[in-house]
N, C-alpha and C positions, 0 to 999 in steps of 0.2 A: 747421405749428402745434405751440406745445410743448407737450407732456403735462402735467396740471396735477396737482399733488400734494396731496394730503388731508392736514394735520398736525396729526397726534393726539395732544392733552396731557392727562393725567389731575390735576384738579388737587385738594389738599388742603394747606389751611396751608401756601400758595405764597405770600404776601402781601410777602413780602421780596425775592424772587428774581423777580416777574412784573415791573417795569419792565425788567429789563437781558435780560430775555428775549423782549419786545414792539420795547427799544429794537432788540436785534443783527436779530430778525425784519427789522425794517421797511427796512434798510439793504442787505439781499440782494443780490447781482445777478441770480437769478432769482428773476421775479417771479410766476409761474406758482402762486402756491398758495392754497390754504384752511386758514386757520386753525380746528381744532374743541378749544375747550374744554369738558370735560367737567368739573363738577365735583362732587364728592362732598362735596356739604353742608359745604363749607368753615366749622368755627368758628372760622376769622380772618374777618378781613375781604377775603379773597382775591378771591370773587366780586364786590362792589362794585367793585374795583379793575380785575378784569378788563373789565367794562363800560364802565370811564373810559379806560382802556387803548386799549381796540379802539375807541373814539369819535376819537382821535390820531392814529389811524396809516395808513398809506396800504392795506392790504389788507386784503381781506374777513376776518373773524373770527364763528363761529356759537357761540355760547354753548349748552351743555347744563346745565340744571341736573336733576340727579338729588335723588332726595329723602330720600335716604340715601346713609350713604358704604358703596357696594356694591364696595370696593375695587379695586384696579391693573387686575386681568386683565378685571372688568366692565363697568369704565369704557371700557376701551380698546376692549373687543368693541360701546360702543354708538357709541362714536365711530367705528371704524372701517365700521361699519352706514353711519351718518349720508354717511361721507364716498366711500365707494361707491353709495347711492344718487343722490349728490349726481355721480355721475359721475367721480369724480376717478380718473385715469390708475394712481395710484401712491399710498401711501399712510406717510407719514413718521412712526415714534412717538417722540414727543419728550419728556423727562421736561422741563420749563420751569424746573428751576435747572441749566442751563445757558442761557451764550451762544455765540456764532457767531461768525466769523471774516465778512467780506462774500461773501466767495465759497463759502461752505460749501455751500450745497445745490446751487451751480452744479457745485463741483465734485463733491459726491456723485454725484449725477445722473449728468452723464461717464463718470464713472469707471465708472460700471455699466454703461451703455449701450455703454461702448466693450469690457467684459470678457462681453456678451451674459450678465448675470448676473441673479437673479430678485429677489437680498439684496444689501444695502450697507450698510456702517458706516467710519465716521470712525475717525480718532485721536483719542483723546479725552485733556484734560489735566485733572488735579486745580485749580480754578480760581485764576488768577492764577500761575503756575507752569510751568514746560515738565517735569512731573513726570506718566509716564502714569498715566489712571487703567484706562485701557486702550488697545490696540491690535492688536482683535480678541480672539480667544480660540480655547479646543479644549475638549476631553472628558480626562479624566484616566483612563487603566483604572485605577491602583491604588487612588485613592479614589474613581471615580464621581463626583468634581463636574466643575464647569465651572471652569475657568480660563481668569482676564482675563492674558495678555500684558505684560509690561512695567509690571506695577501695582508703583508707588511709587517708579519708575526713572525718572532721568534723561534725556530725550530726549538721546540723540549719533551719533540716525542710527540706528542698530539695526533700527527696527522701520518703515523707508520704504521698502521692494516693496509695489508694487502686488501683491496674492495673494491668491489664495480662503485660507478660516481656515473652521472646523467649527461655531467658536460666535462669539456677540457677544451679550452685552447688550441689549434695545430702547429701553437709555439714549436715543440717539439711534438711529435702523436704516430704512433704503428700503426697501421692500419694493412689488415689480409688483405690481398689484391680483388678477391671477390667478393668484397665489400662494395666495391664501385660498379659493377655491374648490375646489383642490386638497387643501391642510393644513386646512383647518376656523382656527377663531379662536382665541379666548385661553380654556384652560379653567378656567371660572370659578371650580373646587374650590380653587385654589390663595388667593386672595382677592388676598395680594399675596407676592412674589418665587417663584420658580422658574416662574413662569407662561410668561416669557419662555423660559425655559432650556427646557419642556415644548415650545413651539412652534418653537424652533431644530432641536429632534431628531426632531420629527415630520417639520419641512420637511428635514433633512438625509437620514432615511430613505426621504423619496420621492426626492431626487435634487434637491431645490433647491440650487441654488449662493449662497453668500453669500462676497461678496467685501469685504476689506477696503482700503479708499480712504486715505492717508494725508497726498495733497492736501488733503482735506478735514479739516479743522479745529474740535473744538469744547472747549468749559472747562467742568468740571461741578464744580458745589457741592453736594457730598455729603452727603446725610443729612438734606437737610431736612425732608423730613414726617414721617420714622419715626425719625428719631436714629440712629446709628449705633450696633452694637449694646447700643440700647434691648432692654427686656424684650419687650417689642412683637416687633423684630426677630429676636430669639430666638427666640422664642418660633414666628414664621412658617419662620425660616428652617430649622428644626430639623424642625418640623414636612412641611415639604412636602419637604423633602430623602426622608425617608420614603416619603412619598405617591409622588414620581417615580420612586422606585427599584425600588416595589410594581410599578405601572405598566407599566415600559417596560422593568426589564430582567430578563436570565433569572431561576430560581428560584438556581441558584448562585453568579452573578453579583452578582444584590440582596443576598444572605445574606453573601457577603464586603464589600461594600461596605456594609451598614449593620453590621456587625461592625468593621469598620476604623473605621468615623466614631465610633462609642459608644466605641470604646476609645481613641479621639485625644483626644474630647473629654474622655473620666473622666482622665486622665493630663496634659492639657496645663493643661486649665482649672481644676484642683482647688485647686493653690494663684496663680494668677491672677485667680479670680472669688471673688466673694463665695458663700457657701454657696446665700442664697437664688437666685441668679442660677444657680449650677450647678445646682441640683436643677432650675431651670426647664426646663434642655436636655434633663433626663431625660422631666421631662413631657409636653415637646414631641414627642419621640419616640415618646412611645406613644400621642399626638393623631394620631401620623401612619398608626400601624399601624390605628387604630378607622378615621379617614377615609378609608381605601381600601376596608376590609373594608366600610363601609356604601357603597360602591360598586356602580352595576350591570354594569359593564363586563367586572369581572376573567373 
């Protein structure tokens, strides 16, 4: 019997990108899953669409409607709820502007099962394009972030071994279901980005393996619900860069690495951004040092 996979979309002012991501679903060669959309109070017309959508198409689809938009990492923690009570084997997070190749989650799936792996992610392309937008990723020690692999590059082969990689995105990402029993869910301080990057380093520290699959195939349309760096994105991404570095790494470790980013950004971005948009990053920055400190954990 094949394992059946749980596929968790968080969705907001998706309302452009939800047919081509309903159409690539429906055409899979495995057929083995549950679709769970979660949405967070979409003010498009996303949700209506989703309902016309999932009435079309050959596999089950569970709408969640949440009654605010409780952001990325909340949505995913109710949806991934949803879809282990619901039994499901595996648990697939899928941002829904992307599409799929037909054999995408056949070969996801594979690929893991045959590397006895616990994580899997794709090759993923900038959409319409053989242009990566990733391919896999890792941990930086000199700045502390996360870096995507091959972003903005060419495919010419480069980046097609099958291998374990340290980080991925939960752009798209498999994940066994008893992984999360282990690493805990999405922590919901972050609202949306590094949420992901938080649960990668959690599961890397216990020892989960996450492998990257290059068979598998998917296109992502970038930026659609938060814009690309919008104020919004800024504003999040500056902020929880902080917050994870509070968190999880040493005291002189975080002190160089939030040291390096403040001084990359004052230097790179002063005459690239507009004044109000750089002061924003400063902002953000010290949203981030308050939201740890009112933390109970530290």
């Amino acid at each position: 019997m094949n394992p059946v996979i749980g596929i968790v979309t968080v969705l907001y002012n998706g309302e452009k990108v939800l047919p081509d991501f309903f159409a690539s679903l429906n055409v899979q060669t495995y057929l083995d899953f549950i679709l769970y959309v979660v949405d967070n109070k979409s003010p498009d017309n996303a949700l209506a669409l989703t309902k016309e959508l999932a009435s079309k198409v050959g596999f089950r689809t569970v709408i969640i409607e949440n009654s605010d938009n409780f952001g990325v990492a909340k949505g995913n923690n109710i949806g991934i709820r949803r879809a282990l009570e619901d039994g499901c084997d595996l648990v697939l997070l899928s941002n829904n502007d992307v599409t799929l190749e037909i054999n995408t989650i056949e070969s996801l799936l594979s690929g893991m099962q045959s590397q006895h792996a616990s994580m899997a992610v794709p090759k993923i392309y900038l959409y319409g394009t053989n242009t990566f937008w990733a391919a896999g990723g890792y941990f930086d020690k000199k700045s502390g972030l996360n870096i995507h692999r091959g972003v903005g590059v060419t495919d010419t082969g480069q980046y097609q071994k099958n291998e374990q990689v340290t980080f991925a995105a939960t752009c798209f990402m498999l994940i066994d279901k008893n992984v999360f029993s282990r690493v805990g869910l999405m922590d919901e301080t972050y609202f949306v980005y590094w949420d992901d990057t938080d649960f990668i380093y959690r599961a890397k520290t216990l020892g989960e393996v996450l492998w990257y699959i290059p068979e598998s195939l998917v296109h992502h349309k970038e930026g659609t619900s938060t814009g690309v760096l919008s104020d919004f994105s800024i504003r999040y991404l500056y902020r929880n860069l902080i917050y994870f570095v509070l968190k999880h790494y040493s005291r002189p470790y975080a002190w160089w690495v939030i040291v390096y980013n403040v001084a990359y950004h004052t230097v790179k971005n002063i005459f690239k951004w507009p004044h109000s948009k750089w002061m924003l990053g400063f902002r953000a920055y010290k949203e981030g040092f308050i939201l740890y400190k009112n933390k109970s954990f530290k």
